[in-house]
Structures are given as C-alpha cells and as structure tokens.
C-alpha positions in Angstrom: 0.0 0.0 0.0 2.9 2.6 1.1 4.6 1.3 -2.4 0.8 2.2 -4.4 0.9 5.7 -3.1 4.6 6.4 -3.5 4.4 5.5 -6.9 1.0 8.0 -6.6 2.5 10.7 -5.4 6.3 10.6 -7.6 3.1 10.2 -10.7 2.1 13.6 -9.4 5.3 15.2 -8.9 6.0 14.9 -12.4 2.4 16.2 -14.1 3.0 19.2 -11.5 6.5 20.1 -13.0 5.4 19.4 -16.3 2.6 21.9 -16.2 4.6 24.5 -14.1 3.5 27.6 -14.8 4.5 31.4 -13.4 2.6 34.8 -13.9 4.8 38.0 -13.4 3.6 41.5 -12.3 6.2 44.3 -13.7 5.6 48.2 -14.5 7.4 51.5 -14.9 6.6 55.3 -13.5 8.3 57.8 -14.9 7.7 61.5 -14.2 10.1 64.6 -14.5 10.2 68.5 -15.1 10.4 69.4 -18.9 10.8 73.3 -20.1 10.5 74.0 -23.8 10.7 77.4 -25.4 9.9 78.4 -29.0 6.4 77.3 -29.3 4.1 78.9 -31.7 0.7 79.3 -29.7 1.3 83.0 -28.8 -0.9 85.7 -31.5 -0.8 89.5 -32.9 -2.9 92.1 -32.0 -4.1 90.9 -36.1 -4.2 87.2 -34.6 -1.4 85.6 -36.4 0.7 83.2 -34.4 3.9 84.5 -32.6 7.1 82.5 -31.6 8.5 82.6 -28.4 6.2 81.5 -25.9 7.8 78.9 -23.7 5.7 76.5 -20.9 7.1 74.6 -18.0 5.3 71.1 -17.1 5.6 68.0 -15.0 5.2 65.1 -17.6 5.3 61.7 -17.7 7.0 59.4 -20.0 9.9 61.5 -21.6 12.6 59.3 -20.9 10.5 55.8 -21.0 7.1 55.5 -21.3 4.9 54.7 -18.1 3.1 51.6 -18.4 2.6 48.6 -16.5 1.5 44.5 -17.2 1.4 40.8 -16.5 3.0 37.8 -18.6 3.0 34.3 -17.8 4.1 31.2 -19.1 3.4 27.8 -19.2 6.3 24.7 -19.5 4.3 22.6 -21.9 6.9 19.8 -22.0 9.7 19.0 -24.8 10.8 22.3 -25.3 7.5 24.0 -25.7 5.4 26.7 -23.9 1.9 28.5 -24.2 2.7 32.3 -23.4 0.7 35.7 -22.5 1.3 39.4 -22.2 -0.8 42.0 -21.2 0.1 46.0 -21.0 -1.0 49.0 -20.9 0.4 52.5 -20.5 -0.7 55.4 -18.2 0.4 59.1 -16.8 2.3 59.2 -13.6 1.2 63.1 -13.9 -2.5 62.4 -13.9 -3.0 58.9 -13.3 -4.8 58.8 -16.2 -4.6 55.4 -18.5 -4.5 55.8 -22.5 -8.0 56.7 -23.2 -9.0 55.5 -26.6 -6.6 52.7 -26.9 -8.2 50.4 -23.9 -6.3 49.4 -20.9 -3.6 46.8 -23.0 -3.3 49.3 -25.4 1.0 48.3 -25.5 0.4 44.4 -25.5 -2.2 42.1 -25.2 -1.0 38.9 -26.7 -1.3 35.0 -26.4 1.0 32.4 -27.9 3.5 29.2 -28.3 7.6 29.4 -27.8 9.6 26.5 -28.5 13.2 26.3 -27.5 14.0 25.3 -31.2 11.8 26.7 -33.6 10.9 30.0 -32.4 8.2 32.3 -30.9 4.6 32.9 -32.6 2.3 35.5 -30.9 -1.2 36.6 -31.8 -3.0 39.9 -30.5 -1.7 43.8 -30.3 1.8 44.3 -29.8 4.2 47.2 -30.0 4.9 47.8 -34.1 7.5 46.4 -35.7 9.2 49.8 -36.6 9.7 50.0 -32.8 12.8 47.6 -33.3 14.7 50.9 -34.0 14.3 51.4 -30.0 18.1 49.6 -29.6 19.9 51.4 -31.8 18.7 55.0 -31.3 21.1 56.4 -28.4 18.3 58.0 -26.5 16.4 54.6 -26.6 13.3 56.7 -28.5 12.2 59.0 -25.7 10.4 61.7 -26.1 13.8 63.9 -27.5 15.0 61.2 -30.0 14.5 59.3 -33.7 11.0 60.3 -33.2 10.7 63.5 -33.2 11.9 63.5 -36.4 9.4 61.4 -38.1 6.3 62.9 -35.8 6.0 59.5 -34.1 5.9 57.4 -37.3 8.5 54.8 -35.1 6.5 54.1 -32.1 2.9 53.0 -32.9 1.1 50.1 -31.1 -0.2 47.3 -33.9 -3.7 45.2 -33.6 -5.0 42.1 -35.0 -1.4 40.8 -34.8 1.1 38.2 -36.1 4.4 37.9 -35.0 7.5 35.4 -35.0 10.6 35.9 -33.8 13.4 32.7 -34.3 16.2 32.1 -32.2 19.5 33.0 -33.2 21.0 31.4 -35.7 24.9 32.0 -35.9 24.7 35.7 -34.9 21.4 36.0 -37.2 17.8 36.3 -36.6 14.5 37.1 -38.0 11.6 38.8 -36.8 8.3 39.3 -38.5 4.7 41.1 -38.2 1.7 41.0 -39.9 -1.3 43.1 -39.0 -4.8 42.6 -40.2 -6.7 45.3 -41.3 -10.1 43.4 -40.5 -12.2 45.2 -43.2 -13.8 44.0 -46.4 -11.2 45.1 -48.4 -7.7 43.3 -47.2 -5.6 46.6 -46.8 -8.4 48.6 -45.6 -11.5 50.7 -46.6 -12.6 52.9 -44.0 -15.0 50.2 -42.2 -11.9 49.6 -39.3 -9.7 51.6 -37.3 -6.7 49.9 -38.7 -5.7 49.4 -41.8 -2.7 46.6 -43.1 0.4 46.6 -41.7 3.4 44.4 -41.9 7.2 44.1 -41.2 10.4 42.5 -41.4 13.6 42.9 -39.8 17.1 41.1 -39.7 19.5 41.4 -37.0 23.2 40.1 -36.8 24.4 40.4 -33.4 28.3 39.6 -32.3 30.4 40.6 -29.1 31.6 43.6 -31.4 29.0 45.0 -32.9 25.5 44.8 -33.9 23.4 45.3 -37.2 19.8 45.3 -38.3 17.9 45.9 -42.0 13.8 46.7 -41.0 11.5 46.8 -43.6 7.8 48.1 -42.5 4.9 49.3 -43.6 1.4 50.9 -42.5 -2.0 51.4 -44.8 -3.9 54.3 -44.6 -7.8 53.1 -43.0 -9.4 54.8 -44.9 -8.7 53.7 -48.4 -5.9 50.6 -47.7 -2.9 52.7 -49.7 0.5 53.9 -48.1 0.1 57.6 -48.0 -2.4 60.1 -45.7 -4.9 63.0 -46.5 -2.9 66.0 -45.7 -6.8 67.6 -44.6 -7.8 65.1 -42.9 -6.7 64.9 -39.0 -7.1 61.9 -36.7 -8.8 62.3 -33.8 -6.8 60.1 -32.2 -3.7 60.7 -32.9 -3.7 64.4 -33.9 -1.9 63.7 -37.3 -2.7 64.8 -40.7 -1.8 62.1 -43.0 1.5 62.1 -45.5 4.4 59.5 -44.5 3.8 60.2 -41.1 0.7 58.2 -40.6 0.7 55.8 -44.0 3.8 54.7 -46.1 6.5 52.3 -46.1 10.0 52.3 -44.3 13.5 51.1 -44.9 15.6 51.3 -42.4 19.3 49.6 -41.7 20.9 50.2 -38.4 24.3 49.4 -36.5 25.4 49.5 -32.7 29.1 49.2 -32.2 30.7 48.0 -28.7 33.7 49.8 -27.6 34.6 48.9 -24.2 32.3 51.7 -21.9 31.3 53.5 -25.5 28.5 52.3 -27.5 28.4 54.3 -30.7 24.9 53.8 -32.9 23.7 55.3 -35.8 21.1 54.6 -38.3 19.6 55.5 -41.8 15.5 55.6 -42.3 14.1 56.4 -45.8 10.6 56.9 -45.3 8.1 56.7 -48.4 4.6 57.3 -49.9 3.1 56.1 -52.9 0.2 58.0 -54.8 0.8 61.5 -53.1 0.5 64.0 -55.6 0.4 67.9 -55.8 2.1 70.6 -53.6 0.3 70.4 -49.8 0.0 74.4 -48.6 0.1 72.7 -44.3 3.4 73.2 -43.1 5.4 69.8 -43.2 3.3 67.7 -45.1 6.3 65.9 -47.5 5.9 62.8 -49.5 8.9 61.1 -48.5 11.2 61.8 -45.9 14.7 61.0 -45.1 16.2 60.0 -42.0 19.7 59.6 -39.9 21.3 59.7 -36.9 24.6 59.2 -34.6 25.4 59.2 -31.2 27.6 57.7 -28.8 26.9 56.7 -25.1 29.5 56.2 -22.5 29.0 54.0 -19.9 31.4 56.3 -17.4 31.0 54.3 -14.1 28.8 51.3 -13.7 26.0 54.1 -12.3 26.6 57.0 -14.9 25.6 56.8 -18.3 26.0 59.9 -20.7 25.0 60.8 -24.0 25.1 63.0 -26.7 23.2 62.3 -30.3 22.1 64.1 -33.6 19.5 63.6 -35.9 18.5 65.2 -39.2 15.5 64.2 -41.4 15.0 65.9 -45.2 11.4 66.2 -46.5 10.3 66.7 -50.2 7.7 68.7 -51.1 9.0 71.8 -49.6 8.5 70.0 -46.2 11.7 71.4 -45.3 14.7 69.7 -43.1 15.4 69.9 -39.7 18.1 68.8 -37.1 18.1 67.8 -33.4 21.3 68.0 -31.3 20.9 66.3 -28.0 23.2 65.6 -24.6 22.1 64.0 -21.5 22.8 60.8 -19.0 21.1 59.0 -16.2 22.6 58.1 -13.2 21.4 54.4 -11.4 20.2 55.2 -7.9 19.8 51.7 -7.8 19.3 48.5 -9.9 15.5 49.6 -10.1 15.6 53.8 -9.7 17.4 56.2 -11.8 17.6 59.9 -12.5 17.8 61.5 -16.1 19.1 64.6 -17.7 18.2 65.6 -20.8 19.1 69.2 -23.2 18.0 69.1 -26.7 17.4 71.7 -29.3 16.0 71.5 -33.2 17.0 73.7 -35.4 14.1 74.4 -38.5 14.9 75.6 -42.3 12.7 78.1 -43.9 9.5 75.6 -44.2 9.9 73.1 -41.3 8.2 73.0 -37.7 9.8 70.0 -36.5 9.4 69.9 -32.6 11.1 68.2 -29.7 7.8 66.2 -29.3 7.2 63.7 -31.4 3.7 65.9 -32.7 1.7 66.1 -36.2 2.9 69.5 -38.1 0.4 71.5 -37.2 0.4 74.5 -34.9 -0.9 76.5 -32.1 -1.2 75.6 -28.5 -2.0 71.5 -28.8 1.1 70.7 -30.7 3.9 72.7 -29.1 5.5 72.9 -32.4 7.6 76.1 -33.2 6.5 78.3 -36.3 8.3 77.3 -39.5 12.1 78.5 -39.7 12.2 79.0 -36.3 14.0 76.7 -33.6 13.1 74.7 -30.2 15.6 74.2 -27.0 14.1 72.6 -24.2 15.5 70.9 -20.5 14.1 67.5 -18.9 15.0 66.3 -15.1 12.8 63.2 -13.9 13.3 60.3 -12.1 12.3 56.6 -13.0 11.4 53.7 -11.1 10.6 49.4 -12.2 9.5 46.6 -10.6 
C-alpha cells in the first residue's frame, strides 16, 4: 500500500512540474520636469501666431514611457510553452490610463515558444518599426528618432502576427503582420486599422550589432501607403502624409567599444500616390532619416550621451536637425535619475518639434513656427518593478 501511493505521489510530482507555470507583475513610473521654449501658440494684435512662448510642465513618459502589465508562461513539455502578455500604458502626472486605446493598449497577446523553432504571438503588440528602439542612443524618448518622423516609429499594432526565431549564428528574423479586419484586405474605412506588416534582420556579435527593418502601415481609410494632408485623426492628432501611411527602410548598427557604444542609423521613409504641392506646413511625400550618437557607460552608475539627428522632407517639407546631450545616473538596480538638453534647429519651411507631434500648430502641438527653432530641458526620475 505505502509502495501504491509512493508511486502516486512521484506520478504527481512529475504532471506538477510538467505543467509548471509562473505569472509576473512588472511596471514602470516615470515622471520629470520638462521646459521647452519656442512654441508657436502665442498671437498679434491681427491674430497671427507668434514665436517665443515657452511652458514649464511636470510630464510623464519623456525618458520611457509609463506603463505597467502581467505575462505568464506555461512549461508545456519538450521544449515548448503557451505564453501571455498584457500591458498597458498610463500618466504618472495624472494617473490617467490611454484613453481611446483600452487598458492593453501596448500588449495584449497569447502564444507558443519553442526552445528550437521559435516564438509565434497573436493579438496587439508594439509595431514592428519599434525595433529601432536599440539602436537610437536615447532609446526613442520623447527627444530622440522620433521626433523626427512625428512619431511614425512608435505606434502600437492590432490584429497581430508575429515570430521571432532564435538566433541562428549571430542571425535572426523577426516578423509582423497586421490585419486590417475590413472587407477590403488593406483597408477601406469600415476599421480603425488598416494593413500593416514588417520584417527585420538582425546580426548580433560581441563587437558589434546590425539590423535591416522593412515596415509598412496602410492608410484606413482607403488601404494605400500615403495620408490626406486635410484630414486629421482624432486620435492621434496627425494629418496624414508619411507620417501616418507609407512604407520604411531602415538599416541600423550599434558598435561595442569597451564603456562607449556608438549607434547610428539611416531611415528612408516613403509614400506612394501623393500627388500635388500640400500648402500645411510639413506635409512631404517622403522623408529621409539619420542619426549618430555615442553613449558612455562612465562608471557602472553614470551613463552619458550625446546624439544628432537630421531628417529631409520633399515637397518643400523642409529639413530639420536635433542635437541632444544627457545621462542618467542608477540610484539603484531599479531607480534612476535622467538629464536631458535638446534643441531642433528648422529651415525656412519646417516646424519640427522636440515632441514627437503632427505638423500643425498653435497651442495643442507645441511645435515652433516654420524657420524657427526649439531648445528645451528634462529632469525626472524613473522607477521598475
């Protein structure tokens, strides 16, 4: 009898570690102090818009966005594993969560990993064109590759497939593909969303790093890879052109020099079907896009950087260039504090701003007027868990 329920309980043992299973809870607050000058939200006595008017906020998210989420896994057996991710993003200055795009608006994804073969993962997840996060020196915060582009690097993506393979002798691949969900396969005005797809390549040694990203995102309305210039989003407060709809190339490289990591990349952002001069300020048909910067890893607590980055638009969209220092100092292996100075400087026809907003201007897009330039300062501190 003792034997039977030995033999019971070792029966047991092993379905409980087969089946084992964790669920993590992680998150991240940031908050700091920003000032920005040259914004073009004053007006005349005549009630054109001014430049100069400057603003002093507490904001949250500059240096990495605020968010927090849940993922689990689940051992399967033989190498494979049933996997989940859920999060969403929120304001440490408000408390407020992201509004429009539900509470997972970052991730909410379920799928299999095996050891062998790879990663497959269906649901939203952070867009492809986010893989330029690693080799942008400022890690895409608010003052970064972005700005440049108005935010055309750092969408979220629904209706979601993704694979990621292991590495491969240095090498590996990672793909998305992003149903529209409409009638028509690349869109048609009947969904939010319309197609969008990616591909990127990354070789990865001790010395350095490169990666070759291929994306692309369909205009809603009408399934094609270019924007109304007229027509703003609600959402998103953009007004069409490469910045919302088009296709991107992209080849990247980070190289390792003892405490100095020097990254740079090339973007060449374009539209198809865009025809005509646009009379909004910044409202190109293709755009192109590079940047340098080295970091220096000074003690194991000190980080500092400096970075520039230039983008050329067509369509007398103008050029524009951001010069950038800063650093964050570890507090601890969770907590840290962040610096950051940046300034753009606009030809005759650009507004490029520090934040990553649509071209317009006045008040609710903190752009400066075209020809003129932006400086601002960020202190904040960030915590995870």
């Amino acid at each position: 009898m003792k034997k039977a329920l030995l033999a019971a309980a070792l029966m047991s043992a092993g379905v409980v570690a087969h089946a084992q299973s964790s669920v993590t809870l992680y998150g991240r607050l940031d908050a700091g102090v920003a000032y920005m000058n040259g914004i073009g939200a004053g007006s005349d006595a005549l009630g054109r818009a001014t430049h100069g008017t400057s603003q002093v906020q507490l904001e949250s998210g500059y240096w990495g966005t605020s968010l927090w989420g849940m993922k689990g896994v689940e051992d399967l057996g033989a190498g494979n594993k049933a996997l989940f991710q859920l999060e969403g993003s929120f304001s440490t200055a408000t408390g407020q969560g992201p509004g429009g795009g539900g509470l997972f608006n970052r991730w909410a994804t379920v799928g299999m990993a095996n050891d062998n073969y790879g990663t497959l993962l269906l649901g939203r997840e952070l867009f492809i064109s986010n893989g330029i996060w690693d080799f942008d020196p400022f890690g895409q915060s608010n003052w970064s590759s972005a700005s440049m582009v108005r935010g055309r690097n750092w969408p979220q993506s629904s209706n979601n497939i993704s694979y990621q393979s292991p590495k491969f002798y240095g090498f590996d691949v990672y793909g998305q593909y992003s149903f529209s969900n409409a009638t028509s396969w690349n869109g048609n005005g009947t969904t939010s969303q319309g197609r969008e797809d990616g591909l990127q390549l990354t070789y990865t040694s001790s010395l350095f790093q490169i990666r070759g990203l291929y994306d692309e995102i369909r205009n809603p309305i009408n399934g094609r890879l270019n924007g109304d210039p007229t027509i703003t989003d609600a959402s998103t407060g953009q007004t069409g052109g490469p910045f919302t709809a088009s296709r991107e190339y992209t080849v990247m490289a980070n190289v390792f020099l003892g405490p100095f990591k020097v990254q740079g990349g090339y973007q060449a952002i374009r539209t198809s079907g865009m025809n005509g001069a646009f009379t909004l300020p910044g409202q190109p048909t293709t755009l192109d896009h590079e940047w340098g910067g080295v970091t220096w890893q000074a003690t194991p607590a000190a980080a500092l950087i400096a970075a520039v980055y230039h983008v050329n638009a067509n369509n007398g969209g103008g050029n524009a260039t951001l010069y950038t220092v800063g650093g964050s100092y570890n507090l601890s292996k969770r907590t840290l504090l962040d610096l950051q100075v940046a300034t753009v400087r606009n030809s005759k026809s650009a507004n490029f701003g520090l934040n990553a907003n649509g071209p317009g201007l006045g008040a609710d897009t903190g752009n400066p007027l075209p020809g003129h330039s932006q400086t601002g300062v960020y202190a904040g501190i960030q915590h995870s868990f």
